[in-house]
PDB file of N, CA, C and O in Angstrom:
ATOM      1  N   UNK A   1       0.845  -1.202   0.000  1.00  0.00           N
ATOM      2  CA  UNK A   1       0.000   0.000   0.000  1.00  0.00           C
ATOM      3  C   UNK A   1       0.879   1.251   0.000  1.00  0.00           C
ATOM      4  O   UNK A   1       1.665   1.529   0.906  1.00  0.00           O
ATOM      5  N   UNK A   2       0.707   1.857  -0.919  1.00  0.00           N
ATOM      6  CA  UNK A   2       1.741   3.807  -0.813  1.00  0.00           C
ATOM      7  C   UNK A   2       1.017   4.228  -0.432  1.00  0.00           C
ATOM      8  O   UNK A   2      -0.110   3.789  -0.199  1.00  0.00           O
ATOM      9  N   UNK A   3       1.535   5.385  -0.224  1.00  0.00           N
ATOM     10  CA  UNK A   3       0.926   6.791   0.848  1.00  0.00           C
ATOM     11  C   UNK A   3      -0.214   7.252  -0.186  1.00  0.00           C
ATOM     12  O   UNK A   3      -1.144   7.912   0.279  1.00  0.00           O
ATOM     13  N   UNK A   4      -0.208   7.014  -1.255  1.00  0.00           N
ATOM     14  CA  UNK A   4      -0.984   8.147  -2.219  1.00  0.00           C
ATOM     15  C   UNK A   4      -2.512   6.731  -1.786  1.00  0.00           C
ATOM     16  O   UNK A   4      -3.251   7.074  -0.863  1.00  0.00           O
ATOM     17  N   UNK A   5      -2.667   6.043  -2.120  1.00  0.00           N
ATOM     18  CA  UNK A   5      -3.589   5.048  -1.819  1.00  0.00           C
ATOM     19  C   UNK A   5      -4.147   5.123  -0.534  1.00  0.00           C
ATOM     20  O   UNK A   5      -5.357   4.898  -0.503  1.00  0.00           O
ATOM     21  N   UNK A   6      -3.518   5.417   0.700  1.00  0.00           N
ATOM     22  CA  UNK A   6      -3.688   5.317   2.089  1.00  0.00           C
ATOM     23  C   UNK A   6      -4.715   6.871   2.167  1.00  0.00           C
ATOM     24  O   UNK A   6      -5.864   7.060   2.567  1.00  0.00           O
ATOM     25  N   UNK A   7      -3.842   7.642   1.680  1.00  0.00           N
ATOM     26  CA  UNK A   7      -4.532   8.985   1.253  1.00  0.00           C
ATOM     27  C   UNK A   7      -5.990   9.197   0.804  1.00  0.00           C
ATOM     28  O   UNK A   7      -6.908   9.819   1.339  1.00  0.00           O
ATOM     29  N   UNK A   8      -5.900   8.202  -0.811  1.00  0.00           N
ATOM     30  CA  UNK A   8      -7.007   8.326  -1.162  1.00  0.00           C
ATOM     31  C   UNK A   8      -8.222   7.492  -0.427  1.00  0.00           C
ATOM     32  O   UNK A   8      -9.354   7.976  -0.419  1.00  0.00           O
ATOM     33  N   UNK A   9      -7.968   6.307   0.147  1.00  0.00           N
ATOM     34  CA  UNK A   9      -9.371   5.967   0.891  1.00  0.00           C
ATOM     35  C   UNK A   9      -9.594   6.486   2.683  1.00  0.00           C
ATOM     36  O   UNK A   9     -10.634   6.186   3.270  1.00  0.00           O
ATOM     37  N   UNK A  10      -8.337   7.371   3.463  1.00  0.00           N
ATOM     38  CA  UNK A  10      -8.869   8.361   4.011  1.00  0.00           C
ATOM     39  C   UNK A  10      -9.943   9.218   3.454  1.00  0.00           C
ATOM     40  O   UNK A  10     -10.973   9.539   4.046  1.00  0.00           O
ATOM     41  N   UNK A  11      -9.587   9.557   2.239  1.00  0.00           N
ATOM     42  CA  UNK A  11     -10.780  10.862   1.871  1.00  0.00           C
ATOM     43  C   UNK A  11     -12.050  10.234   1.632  1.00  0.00           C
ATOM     44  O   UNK A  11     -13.136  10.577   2.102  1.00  0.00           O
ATOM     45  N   UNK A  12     -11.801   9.271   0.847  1.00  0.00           N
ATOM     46  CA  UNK A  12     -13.054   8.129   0.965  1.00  0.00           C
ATOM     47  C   UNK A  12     -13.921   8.432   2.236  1.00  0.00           C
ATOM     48  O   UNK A  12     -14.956   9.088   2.348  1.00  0.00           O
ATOM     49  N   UNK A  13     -13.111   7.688   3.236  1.00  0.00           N
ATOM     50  CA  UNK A  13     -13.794   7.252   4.189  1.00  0.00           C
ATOM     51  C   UNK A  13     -14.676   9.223   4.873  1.00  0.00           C
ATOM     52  O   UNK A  13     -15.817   9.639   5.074  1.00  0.00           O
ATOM     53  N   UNK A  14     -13.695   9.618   4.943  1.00  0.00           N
ATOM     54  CA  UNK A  14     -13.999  11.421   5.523  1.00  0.00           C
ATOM     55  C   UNK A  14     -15.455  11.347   4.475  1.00  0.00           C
ATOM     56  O   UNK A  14     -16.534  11.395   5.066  1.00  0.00           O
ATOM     57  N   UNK A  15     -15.466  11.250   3.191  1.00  0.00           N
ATOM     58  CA  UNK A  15     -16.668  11.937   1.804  1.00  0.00           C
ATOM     59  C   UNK A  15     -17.792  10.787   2.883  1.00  0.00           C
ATOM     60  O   UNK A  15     -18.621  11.259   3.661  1.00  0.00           O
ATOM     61  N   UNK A  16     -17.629   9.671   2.745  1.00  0.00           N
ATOM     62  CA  UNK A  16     -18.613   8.990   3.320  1.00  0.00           C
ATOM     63  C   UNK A  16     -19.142   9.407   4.492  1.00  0.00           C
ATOM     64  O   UNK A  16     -20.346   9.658   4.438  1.00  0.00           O
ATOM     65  N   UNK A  17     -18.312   9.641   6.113  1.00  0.00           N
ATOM     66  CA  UNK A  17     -18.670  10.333   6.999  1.00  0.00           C
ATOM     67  C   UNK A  17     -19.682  11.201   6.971  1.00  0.00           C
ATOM     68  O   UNK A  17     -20.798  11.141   7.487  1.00  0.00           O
ATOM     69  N   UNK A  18     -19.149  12.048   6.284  1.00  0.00           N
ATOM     70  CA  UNK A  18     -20.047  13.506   5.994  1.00  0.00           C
ATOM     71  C   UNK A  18     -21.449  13.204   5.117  1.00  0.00           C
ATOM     72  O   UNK A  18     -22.570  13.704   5.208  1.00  0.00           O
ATOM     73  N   UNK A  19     -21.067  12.484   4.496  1.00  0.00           N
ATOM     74  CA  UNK A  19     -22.742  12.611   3.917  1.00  0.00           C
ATOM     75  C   UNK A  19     -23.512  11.662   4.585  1.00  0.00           C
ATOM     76  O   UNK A  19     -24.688  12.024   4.553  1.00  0.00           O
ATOM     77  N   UNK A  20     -23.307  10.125   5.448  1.00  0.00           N
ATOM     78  CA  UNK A  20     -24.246  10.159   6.263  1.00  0.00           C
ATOM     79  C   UNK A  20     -24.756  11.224   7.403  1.00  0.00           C
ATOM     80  O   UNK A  20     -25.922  11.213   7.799  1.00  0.00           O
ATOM     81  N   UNK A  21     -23.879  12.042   7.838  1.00  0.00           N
ATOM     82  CA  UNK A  21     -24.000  13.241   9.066  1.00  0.00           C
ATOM     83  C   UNK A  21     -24.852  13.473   8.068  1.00  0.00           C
ATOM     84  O   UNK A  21     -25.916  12.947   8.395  1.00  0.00           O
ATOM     85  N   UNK A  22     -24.909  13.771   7.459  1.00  0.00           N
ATOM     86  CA  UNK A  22     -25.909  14.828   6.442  1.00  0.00           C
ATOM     87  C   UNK A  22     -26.755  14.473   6.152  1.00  0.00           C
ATOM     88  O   UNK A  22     -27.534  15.343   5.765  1.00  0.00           O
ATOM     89  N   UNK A  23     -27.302  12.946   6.092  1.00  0.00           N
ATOM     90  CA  UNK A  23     -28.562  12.163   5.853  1.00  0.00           C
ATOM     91  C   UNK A  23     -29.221  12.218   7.450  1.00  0.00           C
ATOM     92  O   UNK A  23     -30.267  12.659   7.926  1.00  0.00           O
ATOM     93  N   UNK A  24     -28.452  11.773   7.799  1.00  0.00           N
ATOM     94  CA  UNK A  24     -28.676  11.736   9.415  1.00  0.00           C
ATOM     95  C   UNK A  24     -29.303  13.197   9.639  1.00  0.00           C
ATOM     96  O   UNK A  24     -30.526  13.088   9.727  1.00  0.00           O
ATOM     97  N   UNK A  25     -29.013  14.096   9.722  1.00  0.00           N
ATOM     98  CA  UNK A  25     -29.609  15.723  10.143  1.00  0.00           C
ATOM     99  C   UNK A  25     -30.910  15.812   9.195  1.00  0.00           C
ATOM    100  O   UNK A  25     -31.898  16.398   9.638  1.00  0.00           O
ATOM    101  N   UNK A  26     -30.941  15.246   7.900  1.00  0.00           N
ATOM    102  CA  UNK A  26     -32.196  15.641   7.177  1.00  0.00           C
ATOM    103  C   UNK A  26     -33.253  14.693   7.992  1.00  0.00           C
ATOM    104  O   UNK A  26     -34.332  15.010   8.494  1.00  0.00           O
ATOM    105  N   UNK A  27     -32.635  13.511   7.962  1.00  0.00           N
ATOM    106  CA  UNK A  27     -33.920  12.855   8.244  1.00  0.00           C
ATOM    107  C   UNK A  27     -34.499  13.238  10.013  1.00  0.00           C
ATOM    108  O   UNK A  27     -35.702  13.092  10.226  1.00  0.00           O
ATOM    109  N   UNK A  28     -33.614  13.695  11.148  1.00  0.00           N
ATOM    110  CA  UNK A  28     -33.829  14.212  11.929  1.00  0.00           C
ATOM    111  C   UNK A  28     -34.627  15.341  12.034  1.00  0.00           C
ATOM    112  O   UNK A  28     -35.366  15.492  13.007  1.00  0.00           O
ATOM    113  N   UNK A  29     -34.528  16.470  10.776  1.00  0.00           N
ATOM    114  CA  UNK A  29     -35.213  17.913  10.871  1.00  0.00           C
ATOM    115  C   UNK A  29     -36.139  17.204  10.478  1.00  0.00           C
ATOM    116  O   UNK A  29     -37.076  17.777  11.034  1.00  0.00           O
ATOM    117  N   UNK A  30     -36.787  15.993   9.675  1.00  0.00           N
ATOM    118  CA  UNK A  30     -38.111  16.201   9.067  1.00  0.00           C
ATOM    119  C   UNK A  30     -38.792  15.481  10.304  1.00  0.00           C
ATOM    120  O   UNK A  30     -39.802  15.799  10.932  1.00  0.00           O
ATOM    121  N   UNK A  31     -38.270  14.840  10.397  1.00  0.00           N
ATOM    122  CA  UNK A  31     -38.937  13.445  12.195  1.00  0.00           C
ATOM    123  C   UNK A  31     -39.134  14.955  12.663  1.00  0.00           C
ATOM    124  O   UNK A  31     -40.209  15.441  12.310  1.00  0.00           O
ATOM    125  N   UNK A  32     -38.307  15.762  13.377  1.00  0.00           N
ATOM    126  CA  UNK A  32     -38.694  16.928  14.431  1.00  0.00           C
ATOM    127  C   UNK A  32     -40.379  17.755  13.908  1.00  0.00           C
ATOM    128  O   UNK A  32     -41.430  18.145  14.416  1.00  0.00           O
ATOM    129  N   UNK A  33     -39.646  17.646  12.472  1.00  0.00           N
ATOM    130  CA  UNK A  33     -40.894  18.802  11.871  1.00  0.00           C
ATOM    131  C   UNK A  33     -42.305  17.663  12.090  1.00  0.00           C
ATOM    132  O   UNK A  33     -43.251  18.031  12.787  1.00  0.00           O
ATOM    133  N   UNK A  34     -42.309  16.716  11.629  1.00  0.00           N
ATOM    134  CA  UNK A  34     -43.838  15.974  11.954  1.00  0.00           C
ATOM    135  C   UNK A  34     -44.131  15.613  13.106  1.00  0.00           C
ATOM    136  O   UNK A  34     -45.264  15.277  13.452  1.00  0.00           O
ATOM    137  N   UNK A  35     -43.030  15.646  13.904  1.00  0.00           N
ATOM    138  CA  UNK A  35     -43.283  15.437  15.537  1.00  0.00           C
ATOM    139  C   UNK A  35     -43.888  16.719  16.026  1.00  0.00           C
ATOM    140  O   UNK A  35     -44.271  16.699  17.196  1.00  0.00           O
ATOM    141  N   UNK A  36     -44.003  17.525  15.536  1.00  0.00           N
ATOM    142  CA  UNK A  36     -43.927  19.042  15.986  1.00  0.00           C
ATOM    143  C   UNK A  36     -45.854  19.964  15.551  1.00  0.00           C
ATOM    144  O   UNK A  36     -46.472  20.948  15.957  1.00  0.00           O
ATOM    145  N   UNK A  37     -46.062  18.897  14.580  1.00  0.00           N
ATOM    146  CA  UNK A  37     -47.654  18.927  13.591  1.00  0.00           C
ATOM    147  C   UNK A  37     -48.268  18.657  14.960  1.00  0.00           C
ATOM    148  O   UNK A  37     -49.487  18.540  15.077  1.00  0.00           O
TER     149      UNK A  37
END
């Protein structure tokens, strides 16, 4: 494994992180918003 490989599926893994956080918060604001009806 080289550094440039080790590199690239860090960022992988970081791009993935972030967009579940980000699924995760949508589907949270909408649960809040119909909890809230």
């Amino acid at each position: 494994m080289s550094a440039k490989h080790v590199e690239q599926i860090q960022t992988i893994q970081v791009e993935q992180a972030v967009r579940e956080k980000t699924l995760l918060e949508e589907v949270e604001s909408q649960f809040c918003t119909k909890a809230a009806e």
